[in-house]
BAVO-405163 format. One record per residue (C-alpha): x, y, z. Coordinates in steps of 0.5 Angstrom, whole numbers, plus 2048, in hexadecimal, padded with zeros to 3 digits. Example, Ala and Ser with C-alpha at 12.3 -4.5 7.8 and 13.67 -1.06 7.14 Angstrom:
<pts>
8197F7810
81B7FE80E
</pts>
This chain:
<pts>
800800800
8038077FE
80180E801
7FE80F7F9
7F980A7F9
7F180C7F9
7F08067FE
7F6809802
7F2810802
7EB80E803
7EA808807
7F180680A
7F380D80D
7EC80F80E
7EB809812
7F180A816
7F0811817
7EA81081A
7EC80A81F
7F280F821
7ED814823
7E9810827
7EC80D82B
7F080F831
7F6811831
7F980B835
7F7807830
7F980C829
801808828
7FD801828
7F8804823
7FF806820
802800820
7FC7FC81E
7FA801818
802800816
8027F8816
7FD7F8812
7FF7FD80D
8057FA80D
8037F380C
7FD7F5806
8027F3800
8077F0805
8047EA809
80A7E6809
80F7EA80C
80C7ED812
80F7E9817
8157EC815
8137F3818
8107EF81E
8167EC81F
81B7F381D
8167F6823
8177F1828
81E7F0827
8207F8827
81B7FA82D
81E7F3831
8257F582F
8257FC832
8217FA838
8277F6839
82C7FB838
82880083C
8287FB842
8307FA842
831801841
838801843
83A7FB841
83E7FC83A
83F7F4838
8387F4839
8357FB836
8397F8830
8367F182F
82E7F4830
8317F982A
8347F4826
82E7F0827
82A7F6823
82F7F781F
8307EF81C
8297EE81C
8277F5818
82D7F5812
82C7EC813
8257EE810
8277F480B
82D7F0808
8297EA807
8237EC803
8277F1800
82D7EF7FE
82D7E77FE
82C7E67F7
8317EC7F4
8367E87F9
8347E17F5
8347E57EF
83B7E87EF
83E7E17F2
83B7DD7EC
83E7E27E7
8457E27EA
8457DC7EB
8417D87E6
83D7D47EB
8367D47EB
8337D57F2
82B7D67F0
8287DD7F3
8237DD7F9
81F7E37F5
81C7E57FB
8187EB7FB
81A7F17FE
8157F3804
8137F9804
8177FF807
81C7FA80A
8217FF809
81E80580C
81C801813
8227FD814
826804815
821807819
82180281E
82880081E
828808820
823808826
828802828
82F806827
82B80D82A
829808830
830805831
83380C831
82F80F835
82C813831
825811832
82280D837
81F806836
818806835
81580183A
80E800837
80E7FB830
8077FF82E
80B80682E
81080282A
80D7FF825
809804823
810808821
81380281E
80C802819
80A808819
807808812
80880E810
80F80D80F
81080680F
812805808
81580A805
81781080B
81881380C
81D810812
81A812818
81E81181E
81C810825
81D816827
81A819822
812816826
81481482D
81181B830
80B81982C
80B81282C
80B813833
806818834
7FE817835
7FC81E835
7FD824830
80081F82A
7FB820826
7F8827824
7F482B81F
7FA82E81C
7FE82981C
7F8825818
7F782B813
7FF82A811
7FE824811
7F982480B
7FD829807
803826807
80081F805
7FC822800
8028277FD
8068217FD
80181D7FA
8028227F5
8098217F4
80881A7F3
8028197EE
80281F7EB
8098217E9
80D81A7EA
8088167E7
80881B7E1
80E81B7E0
8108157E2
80D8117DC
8128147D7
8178117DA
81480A7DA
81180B7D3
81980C7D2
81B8067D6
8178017D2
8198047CB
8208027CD
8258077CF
82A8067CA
8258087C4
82380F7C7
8278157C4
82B8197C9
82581F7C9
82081A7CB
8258177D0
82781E7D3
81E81F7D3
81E8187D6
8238197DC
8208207DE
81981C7DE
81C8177E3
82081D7E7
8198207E8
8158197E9
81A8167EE
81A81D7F2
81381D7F2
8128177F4
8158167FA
81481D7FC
80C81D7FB
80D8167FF
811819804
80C81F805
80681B805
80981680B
80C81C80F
80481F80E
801819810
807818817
803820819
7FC81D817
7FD81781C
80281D822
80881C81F
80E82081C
81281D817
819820815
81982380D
81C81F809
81D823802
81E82B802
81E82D7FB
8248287F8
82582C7F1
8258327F4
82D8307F7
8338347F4
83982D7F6
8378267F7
8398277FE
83382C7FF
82F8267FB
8318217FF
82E826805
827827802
8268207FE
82381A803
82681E809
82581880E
82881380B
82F81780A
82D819811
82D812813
833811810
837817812
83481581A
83680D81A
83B80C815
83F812814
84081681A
84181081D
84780E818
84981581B
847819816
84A81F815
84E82081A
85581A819
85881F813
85581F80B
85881880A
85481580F
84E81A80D
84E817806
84E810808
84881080C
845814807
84780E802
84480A806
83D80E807
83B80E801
83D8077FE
838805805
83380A801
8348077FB
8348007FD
82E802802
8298057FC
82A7FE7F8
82D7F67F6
8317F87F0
8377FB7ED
8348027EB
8328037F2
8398037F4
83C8077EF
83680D7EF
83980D7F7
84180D7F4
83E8127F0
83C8177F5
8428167FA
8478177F5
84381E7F3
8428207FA
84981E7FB
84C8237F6
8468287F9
84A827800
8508297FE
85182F7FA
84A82F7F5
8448317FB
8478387FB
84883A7F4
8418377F3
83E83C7F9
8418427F5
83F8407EF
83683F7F0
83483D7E8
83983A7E6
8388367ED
8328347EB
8348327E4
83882D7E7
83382A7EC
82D8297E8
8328267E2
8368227E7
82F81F7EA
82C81E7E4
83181A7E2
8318167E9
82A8147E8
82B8107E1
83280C7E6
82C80B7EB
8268097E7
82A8047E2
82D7FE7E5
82E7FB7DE
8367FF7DE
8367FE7D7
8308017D5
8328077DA
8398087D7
8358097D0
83080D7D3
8348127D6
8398127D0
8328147CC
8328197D1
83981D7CF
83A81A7C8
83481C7C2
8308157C0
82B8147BD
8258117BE
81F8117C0
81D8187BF
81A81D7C5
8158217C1
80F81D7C3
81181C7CA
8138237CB
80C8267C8
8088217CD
80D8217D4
80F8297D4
80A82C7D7
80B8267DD
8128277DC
81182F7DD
80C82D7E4
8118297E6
81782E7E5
8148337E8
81082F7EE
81882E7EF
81A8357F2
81883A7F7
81183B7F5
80E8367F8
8118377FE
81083E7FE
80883E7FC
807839802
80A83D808
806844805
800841804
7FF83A809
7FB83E80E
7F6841808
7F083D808
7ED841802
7F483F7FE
7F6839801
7EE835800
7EE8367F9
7F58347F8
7F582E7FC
7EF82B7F9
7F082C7F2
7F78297F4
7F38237F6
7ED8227F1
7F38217ED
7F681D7F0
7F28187F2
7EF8187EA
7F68167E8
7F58117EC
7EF80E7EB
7F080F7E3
7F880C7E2
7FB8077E3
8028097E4
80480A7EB
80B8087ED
80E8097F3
81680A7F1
8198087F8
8158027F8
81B7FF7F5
81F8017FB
</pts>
């Protein structure tokens, strides 16, 4: 079940909605809990005993390292229970058959692959409980004693397949809270955010998203390098949209059920270096990374040598984090190398030089999308030569009359002007009533008349 689904809008979440506001607030996290498990479980059956387990195993493990505070060997055996447990599950549905697969091809065996199905979000809720684990263990936070509490942070639904990655901190307050959680304010934001990220994902990135894929299926090698430049940008826009309207409808739906979820996208396209990118794209998994990976390693604090090591080693885990094949990993080798060279002498030309600037990164990350997208290394390498080297092929014209003006939507939905209209008139009934009905007539028509409605992260 996804956020973009006329069963999700008017049965699922109407339901839920109205349960939540009934009952007491003692009995709120269980309708939580419940009402996640469910959602989960909806197209995902089979693995839901994964997530029981990931819950009972992380809130047993802190409880045990909180009971032996003081005691490092046993502090570290409750973490390490955590820990194996998390990444056991992450490394064994994710990434079992690329290791099968690449020993097969260098060995010239033939061990069969599992082909197990990823379940849905595993990469997202494995981080955020192995985090609640590690700030439990560091002291950052207390354990949570009451399993209720915790299952309903562990499941949240709003944020449980695609983030974005909420951390315990984040929600105690609330999640211990019985009064006062939710209000009327929080409530209307809520419904703004979600219908405006609704907007985001069906009526921009499904627009623009359908060039890319009709590109897809004609094969990238028979486009010319104009429609190849169009297609790209298109998947630029859809992945940005897609993801950023996901992420805001869960931060919508977190204020509807007296949450506050962190912002997760802050006008990517807009930045002058890919450093600065890397600040407004997918803000808490690098802030994951830079928390549990990269300070740790020492951050910035051993010299520049031992500063770009453990930059090396975030981004190849990011890659790697984002999917099972090679692209992935060259796509984090990508960045690591470019934010390596911005470190150490190109960020300050870029901070004085604006528009060429922006030229860089928006060429930059464009080419960085078709390094993500195509696993085939082959069929990215011809690709991104099409890119820089003229080739014929199939021509943009047609494509270019009946996706320009989605593409134009998209570019300029991609600036300050959003932002900026919804700050001056989100308080405005007069404005904002219209605006976000309109916006939702549209949207659930879309929905109800196409059929193509991809979630991209899914993959992930």
């Amino acid at each position: 079940m996804i956020f973009s689904n006329i069963f999700f809008m008017f049965r699922f979440l109407t339901i839920v909605l109205l349960i939540y506001y009934t009952v007491p607030y003692r009995y709120k996290n269980a309708v939580i809990t419940l009402a996640s498990l469910i959602f989960y479980s909806w197209g995902e059956v089979k693995y839901f005993p994964i997530m029981i387990a990931s819950t009972i195993v992380d809130f047993f493990s802190s409880q045990y390292i909180e009971k032996n505070r003081g005691d490092k060997k046993k502090m570290k055996r409750g973490l390490a229970c955590s820990v194996i447990f998390n990444l056991g599950c992450l490394i064994f549905f994710k990434y079992t058959d690329f290791f099968i697969s690449n020993i097969n091809n260098f060995t010239g065996t033939s061990i069969p692959l599992l082909r197990i199905p990823l379940p849905l979000g595993i990469s997202f809720y494995t981080f955020q409980t192995m985090s609640y684990t590690i700030d439990v263990y560091r002291g950052k936070v207390e354990a949570e004693k009451n399993i209720v509490n915790f299952s309903a942070f562990v499941t949240m639904f709003p944020q449980l397949i695609a983030g974005p990655i909420v951390l315990y901190s984040d929600v105690q307050k609330k999640l211990n809270t019985h009064e006062g959680r939710i209000t009327l304010d929080g409530i209307n934001e809520g419904i703004k955010l979600f219908i405006f990220g609704l907007g985001k994902k069906v009526l921009i990135a499904n627009n623009v998203g359908a060039l890319w894929t009709d590109i897809e299926t004609m094969g990238f090698g028979a486009v010319s390098t104009p429609l190849a430049w169009l297609g790209i940008i298109a998947y630029s826009l859809q992945i940005y949209f897609d993801f950023s309207g996901y992420s805001l409808m869960a931060i919508g739906l977190g204020h509807m059920l007296g949450f506050d979820f962190p912002q997760n996208f802050n006008l990517p396209y807009i930045s002058k270096s890919v450093t600065e990118f890397w600040r407004r794209w997918h803000i808490t998994l690098s802030s994951w990374f830079r928390d549990y990976v990269y300070i740790p390693l020492g951050g910035n604090r051993k010299g520049l040598k031992r500063q770009i090591l453990n930059m090396l080693v975030v981004w190849f885990l990011t890659g790697f984090w984002h999917g099972a094949d090679w692209n992935f990993m060259l796509w984090g080798l990508y960045y690591f190398v470019l934010l390596a060279i911005e470190k150490v002498f190109l960020l300050k030309w870029l901070q004085k030089h604006p528009v060429p600037a922006r030229i860089y990164t928006l060429l930059i990350i464009v080419v960085g999308w078709s390094i993500f997208y195509i696993t085939d290394l082959k069929a990215m390498g011809g690709f991104i030569v099409r890119l820089f080297v003229p080739t014929a092929g199939v021509p943009v014209g047609y494509y270019f009359r009946n996706y320009f003006v989605s593409i134009l939507i998209g570019i300029l939905c991609s600036t300050p002007l959003t932002t900026k209209f919804y700050d001056k008139y989100k308080d405005n009934l007069v404005v904002m009533i219209p605006v976000l009905t309109v916006i939702f007539l549209l949207s659930v028509a879309y929905l109800v008349d196409s059929t193509y409605n991809p979630f991209i992260y899914f993959r992930f």
